[in-house]
N, C-alpha and C positions, 0 to 999 in steps of 0.2 A: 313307893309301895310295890310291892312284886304280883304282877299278876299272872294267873295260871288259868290257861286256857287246855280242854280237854278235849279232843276229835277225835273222833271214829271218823276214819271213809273206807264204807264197803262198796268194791265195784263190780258191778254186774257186769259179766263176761260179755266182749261188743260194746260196752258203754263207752260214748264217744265225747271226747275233750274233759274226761277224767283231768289231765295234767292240768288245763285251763282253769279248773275249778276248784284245784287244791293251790294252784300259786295266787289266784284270786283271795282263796280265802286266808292263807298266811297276808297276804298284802292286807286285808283288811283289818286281822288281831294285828301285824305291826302297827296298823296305826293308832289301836287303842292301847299301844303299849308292851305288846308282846318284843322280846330280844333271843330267843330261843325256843327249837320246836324238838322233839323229839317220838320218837315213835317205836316203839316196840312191837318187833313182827318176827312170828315164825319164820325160821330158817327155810322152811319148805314152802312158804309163800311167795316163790319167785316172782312173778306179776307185780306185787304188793313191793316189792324190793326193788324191781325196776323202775315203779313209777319214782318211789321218793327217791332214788340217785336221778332223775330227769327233775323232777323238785326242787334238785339241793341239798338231797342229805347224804350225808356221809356215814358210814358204817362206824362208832364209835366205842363200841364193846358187842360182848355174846356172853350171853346167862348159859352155862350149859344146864341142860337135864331142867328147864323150865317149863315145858310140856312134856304129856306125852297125848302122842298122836300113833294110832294104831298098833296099838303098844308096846311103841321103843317113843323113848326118849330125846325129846328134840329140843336144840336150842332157841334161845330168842335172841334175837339179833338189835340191836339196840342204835337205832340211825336217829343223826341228829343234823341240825341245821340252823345255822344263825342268821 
């Protein structure tokens, strides 16, 4: 049976061992059965973009015109990680 696990991690700017506590908590859905993570994050969320390639994820698509933020149109970036 497929299970699908859903996370948010928002990090407060200075917050320390962020990476530690997002490969912790993949290790732990793996072991209930997770085989794929994915994450959907604005293009303009750099921070957010550098942690998950330090995580393991890989850039795998981009939605164009999925937000908009200050009003233009911004893509989402679609990182993923097995």
């Amino acid at each position: 049976n497929p299970i699908l696990f859903e996370v948010h991690i928002c990090m407060k700017k200075g917050a320390k061992d962020v990476d530690s506590f997002v490969r912790e908590s993949m290790g732990k859905m793996r072991e209930k059965g997770a085989k794929k993570f994915l994450g959907p994050i604005g293009e303009w969320n750099v921070p957010a973009l550098k942690l998950a390639k330090r995580c393991g994820f890989n850039e795998e698509g981009r939605i164009p015109k999925a937000y908009q933020r200050d009003g233009n149109f911004k893509s989402m970036v679609l990182m993923g990680c097995e």
